[in-house]
C-alpha positions in Angstrom: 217.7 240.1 -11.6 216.3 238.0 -8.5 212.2 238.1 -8.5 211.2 239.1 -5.0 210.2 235.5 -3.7 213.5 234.0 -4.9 215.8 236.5 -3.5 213.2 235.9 0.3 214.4 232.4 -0.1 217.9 232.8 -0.3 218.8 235.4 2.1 219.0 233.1 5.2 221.4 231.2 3.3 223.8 233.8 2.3 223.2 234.9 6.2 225.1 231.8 6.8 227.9 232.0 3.5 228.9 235.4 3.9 231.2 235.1 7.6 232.6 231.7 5.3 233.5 233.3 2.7 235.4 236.3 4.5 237.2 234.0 6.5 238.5 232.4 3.8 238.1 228.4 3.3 239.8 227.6 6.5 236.6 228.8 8.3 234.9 226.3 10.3 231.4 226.3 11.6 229.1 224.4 14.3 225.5 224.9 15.5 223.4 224.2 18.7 219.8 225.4 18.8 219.5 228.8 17.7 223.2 229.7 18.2 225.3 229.5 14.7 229.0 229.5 15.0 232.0 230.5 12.5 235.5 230.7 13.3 238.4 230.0 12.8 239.4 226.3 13.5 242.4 227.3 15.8 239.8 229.5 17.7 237.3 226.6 18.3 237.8 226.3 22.2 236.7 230.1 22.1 233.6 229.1 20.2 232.8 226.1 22.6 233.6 229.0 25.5 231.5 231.8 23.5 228.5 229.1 23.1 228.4 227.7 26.3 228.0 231.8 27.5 225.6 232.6 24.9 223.1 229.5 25.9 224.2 230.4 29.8 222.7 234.2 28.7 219.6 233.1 26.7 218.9 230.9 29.7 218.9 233.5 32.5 217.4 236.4 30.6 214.4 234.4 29.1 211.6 235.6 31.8 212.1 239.2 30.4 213.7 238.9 27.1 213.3 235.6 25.5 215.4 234.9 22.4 212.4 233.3 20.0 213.2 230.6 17.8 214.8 232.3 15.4 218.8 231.8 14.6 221.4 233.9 16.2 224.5 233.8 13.9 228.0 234.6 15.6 231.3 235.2 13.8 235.0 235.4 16.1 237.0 237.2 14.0 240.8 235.9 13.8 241.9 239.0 12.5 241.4 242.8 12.9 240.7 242.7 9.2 238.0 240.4 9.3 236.7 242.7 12.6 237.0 245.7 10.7 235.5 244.3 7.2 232.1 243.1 9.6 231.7 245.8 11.8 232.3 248.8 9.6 232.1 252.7 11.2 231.5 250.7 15.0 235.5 249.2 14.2 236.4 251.4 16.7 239.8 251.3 19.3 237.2 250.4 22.6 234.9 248.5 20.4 235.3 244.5 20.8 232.1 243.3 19.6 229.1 244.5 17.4 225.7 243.3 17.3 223.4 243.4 13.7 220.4 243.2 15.6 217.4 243.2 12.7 219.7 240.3 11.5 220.7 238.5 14.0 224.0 239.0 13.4 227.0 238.8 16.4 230.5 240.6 15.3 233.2 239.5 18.0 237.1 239.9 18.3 238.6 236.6 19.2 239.9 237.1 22.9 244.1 237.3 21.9 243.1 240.5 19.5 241.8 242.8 22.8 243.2 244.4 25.3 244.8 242.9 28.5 242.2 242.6 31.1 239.2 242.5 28.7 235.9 241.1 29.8 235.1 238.6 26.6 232.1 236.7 28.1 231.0 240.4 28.9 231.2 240.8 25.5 229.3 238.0 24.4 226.4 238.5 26.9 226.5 242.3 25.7 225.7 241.7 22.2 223.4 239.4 22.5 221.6 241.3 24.8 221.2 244.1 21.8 219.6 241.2 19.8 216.6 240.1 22.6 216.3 243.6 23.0 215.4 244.1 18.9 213.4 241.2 19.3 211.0 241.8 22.3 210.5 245.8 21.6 210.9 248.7 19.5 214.2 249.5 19.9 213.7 252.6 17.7 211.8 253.8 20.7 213.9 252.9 22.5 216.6 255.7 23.3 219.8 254.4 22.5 221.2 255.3 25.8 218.7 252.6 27.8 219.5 250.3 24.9 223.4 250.5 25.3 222.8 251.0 29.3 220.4 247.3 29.8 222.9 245.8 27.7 226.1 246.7 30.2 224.1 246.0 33.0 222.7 242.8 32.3 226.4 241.7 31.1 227.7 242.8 34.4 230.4 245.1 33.0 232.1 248.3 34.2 230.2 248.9 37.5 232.6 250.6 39.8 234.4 251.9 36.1 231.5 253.8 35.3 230.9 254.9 38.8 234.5 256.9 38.8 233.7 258.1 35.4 230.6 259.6 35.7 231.8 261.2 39.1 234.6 262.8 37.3 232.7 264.2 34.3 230.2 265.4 37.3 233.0 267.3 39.0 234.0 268.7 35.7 231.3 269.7 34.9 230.8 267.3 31.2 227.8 265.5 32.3 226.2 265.1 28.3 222.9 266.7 28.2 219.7 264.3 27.9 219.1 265.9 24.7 222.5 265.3 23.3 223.1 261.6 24.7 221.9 259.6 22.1 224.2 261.1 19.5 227.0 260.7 21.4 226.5 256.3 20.7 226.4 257.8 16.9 230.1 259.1 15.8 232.8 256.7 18.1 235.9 259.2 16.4 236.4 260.5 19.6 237.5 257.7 22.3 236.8 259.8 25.3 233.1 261.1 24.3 232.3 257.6 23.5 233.6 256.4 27.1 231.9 258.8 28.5 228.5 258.1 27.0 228.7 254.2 28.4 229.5 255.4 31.0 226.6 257.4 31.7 224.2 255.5 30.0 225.0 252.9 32.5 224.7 255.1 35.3 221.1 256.6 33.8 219.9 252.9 33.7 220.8 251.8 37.5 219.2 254.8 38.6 216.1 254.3 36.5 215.7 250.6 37.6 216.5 251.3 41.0 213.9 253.8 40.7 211.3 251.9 39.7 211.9 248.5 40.7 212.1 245.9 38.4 208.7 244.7 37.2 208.0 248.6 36.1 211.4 249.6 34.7 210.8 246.1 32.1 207.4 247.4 31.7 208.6 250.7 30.5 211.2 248.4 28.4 209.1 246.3 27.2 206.1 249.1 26.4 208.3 250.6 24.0 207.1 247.9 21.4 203.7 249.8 21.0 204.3 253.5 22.0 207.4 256.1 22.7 209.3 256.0 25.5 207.9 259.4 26.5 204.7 257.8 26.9 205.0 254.5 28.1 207.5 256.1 31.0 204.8 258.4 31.9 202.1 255.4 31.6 204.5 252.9 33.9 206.5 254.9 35.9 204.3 257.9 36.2 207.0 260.6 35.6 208.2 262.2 32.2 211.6 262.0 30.8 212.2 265.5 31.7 211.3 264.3 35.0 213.9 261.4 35.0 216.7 263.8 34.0 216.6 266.5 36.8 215.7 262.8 39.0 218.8 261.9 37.6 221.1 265.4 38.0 220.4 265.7 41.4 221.7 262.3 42.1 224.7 263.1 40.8 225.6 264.8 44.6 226.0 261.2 46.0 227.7 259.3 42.4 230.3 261.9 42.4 230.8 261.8 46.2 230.8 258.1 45.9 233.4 258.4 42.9 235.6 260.7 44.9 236.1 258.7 48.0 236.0 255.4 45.9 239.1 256.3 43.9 241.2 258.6 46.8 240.7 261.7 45.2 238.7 263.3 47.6 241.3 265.7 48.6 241.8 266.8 45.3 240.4 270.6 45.3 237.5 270.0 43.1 236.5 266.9 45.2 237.0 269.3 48.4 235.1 271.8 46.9 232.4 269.4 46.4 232.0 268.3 49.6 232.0 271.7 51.0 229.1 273.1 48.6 227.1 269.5 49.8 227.3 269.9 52.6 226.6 273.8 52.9 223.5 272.7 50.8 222.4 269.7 53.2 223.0 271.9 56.4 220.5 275.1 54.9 217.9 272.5 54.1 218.3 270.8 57.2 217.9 274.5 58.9 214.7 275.6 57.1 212.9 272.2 58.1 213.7 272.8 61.9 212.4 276.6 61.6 209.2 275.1 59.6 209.0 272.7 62.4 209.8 275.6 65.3 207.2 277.8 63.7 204.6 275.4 63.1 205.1 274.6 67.1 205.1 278.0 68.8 202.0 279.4 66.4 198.5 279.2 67.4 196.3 277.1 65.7 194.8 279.8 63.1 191.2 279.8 62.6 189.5 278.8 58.9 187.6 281.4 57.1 184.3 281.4 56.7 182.4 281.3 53.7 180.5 284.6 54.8 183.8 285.9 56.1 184.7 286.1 52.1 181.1 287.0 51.0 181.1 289.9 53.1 184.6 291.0 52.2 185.6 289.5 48.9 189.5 290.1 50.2 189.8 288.5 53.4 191.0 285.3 52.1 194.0 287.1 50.9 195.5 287.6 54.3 194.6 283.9 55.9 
């Protein structure tokens, strides 16, 4: 049995064997600061592209989230196999990459085994994203949501995608509750819940930055290091979560109205149906403000009560 220093001494180094040995002796490996590569050798112009995007990444994100000097490994895998084998329950049908964040750890398909029209750099920048995340707060404070939500954003993937999405689960009504969303990142079985929850984690974070602005939405970030979300939202932003959600659910109106005339189904019944309710809704409020403003015109200016007025009669104040 290892004694507790010994086995402290040799778990960087079996960090670094372990992608070798599951790729087999073919494996090939290079490094560049912080950045460890392994692959294999017919996928080294992927590596040199994969590098160059990870340093590109680490560059532009180090005001907020800088990577530290400690190494970031990253293994391509030339085989779904070798994906499967590294990235366990996450192996999932949509899933293309997986960060082990506490170790530093980048999972990646190598670009021929995705889909057409995938987004590999998005990929990369996603995943390491996770990793500067882990490493500059608490990211078990962190609600998994924001966590999966800073990282699509910041890789610049699935805007306008998540846009549509969110719009249709809106208009059907399967907008996940706040209480439910980080369990949906938990169990990927089911391809469409797991869509769905990107989708509107995404969404949840451009509103909450846009909210904010950006020096207090990094402090919230950021604040989550030494107290809960809860509180460091309420200490930064000034507003509770609970606040943020209904913030949140009554900006669905415009997403979803967005969504509809974005992708041509706004002509579909529900989308028509939608219009019709916001607009019914933005007419009445528009109505009671003019009356408010009508009344508050034509009324006399009302005279304040007087601190004998409510000596003397202990009720007057109840009809002013």
């Amino acid at each position: 049995m290892l004694s507790p220093g010994l086995a402290r001494r040799i778990s960087p180094l079996l960090t670094l064997l372990l992608p070798l040995l599951s790729l087999g002796a073919h494996a090939d490996t290079f490094q560049r600061g912080i950045f460890h590569l392994t692959f294999n050798p017919s996928d080294r112009q992927v590596a040199e592209q994969s590098l160059a995007a990870l340093e590109e990444a680490t560059a532009e994100f180090a005001t907020r989230l800088p990577a530290g000097d400690q190494p970031i490994h990253v293994l391509i895998a030339h085989t779904i196999t070798e994906f499967i084998q590294h990235a366990g329950r996450f192996s999932h049908v949509n899933v293309s990459g997986v960060a082990r964040s506490s170790q530093g750890r980048i999972i990646l398909q190598a670009p021929r085994l995705r889909k057409l029209g995938g987004d590999y750099r998005g990929t990369v920048r996603h995943e390491l994203v996770h990793i500067l995340l882990h490493r500059n707060t608490d990211t078990g404070s962190l609600p998994r949501w924001l966590n999966e939500g800073i990282a699509m954003s910041l890789a610049n993937e699935h805007r306008w995608n998540s846009t549509l999405t969110v719009a249709q689960m809106f208009l059907r009504r399967h907008i996940i509750e706040f209480r439910d969303l980080d369990r949906a990142f938990l169990a990927p079985g089911d391809e469409m819940e797991f869509g769905d929850a990107y989708a509107q984690a995404l969404s949840m974070t451009r509103y909450l930055r846009d909210r904010l602005g950006e020096d207090a939405f990094w402090a919230v970030v950021l604040g989550c290091r030494n107290e809960s979300f809860g509180d460091a939202l309420r200490r930064h932003a000034g507003f509770s979560p609970r606040d943020l959600w209904q913030g949140y659910r009554r900006s669905l109106w415009l997403i979803a109205l967005i969504g509809a005339l974005t992708s041509g189904s706004v002509f579909t019944p529900a989308a028509f149906l939608l219009l019709i309710a916001y607009w019914r809704k933005r007419r009445g409020n528009q109505r009671i403000l003019r009356r408010w403003a009508r009344e508050e015109a034509q009324a006399p200016p009302e005279e304040l009560f007087s601190w004998d007025a409510i000596v003397d009669d202990p009720d007057a104040w109840k009809d002013r």
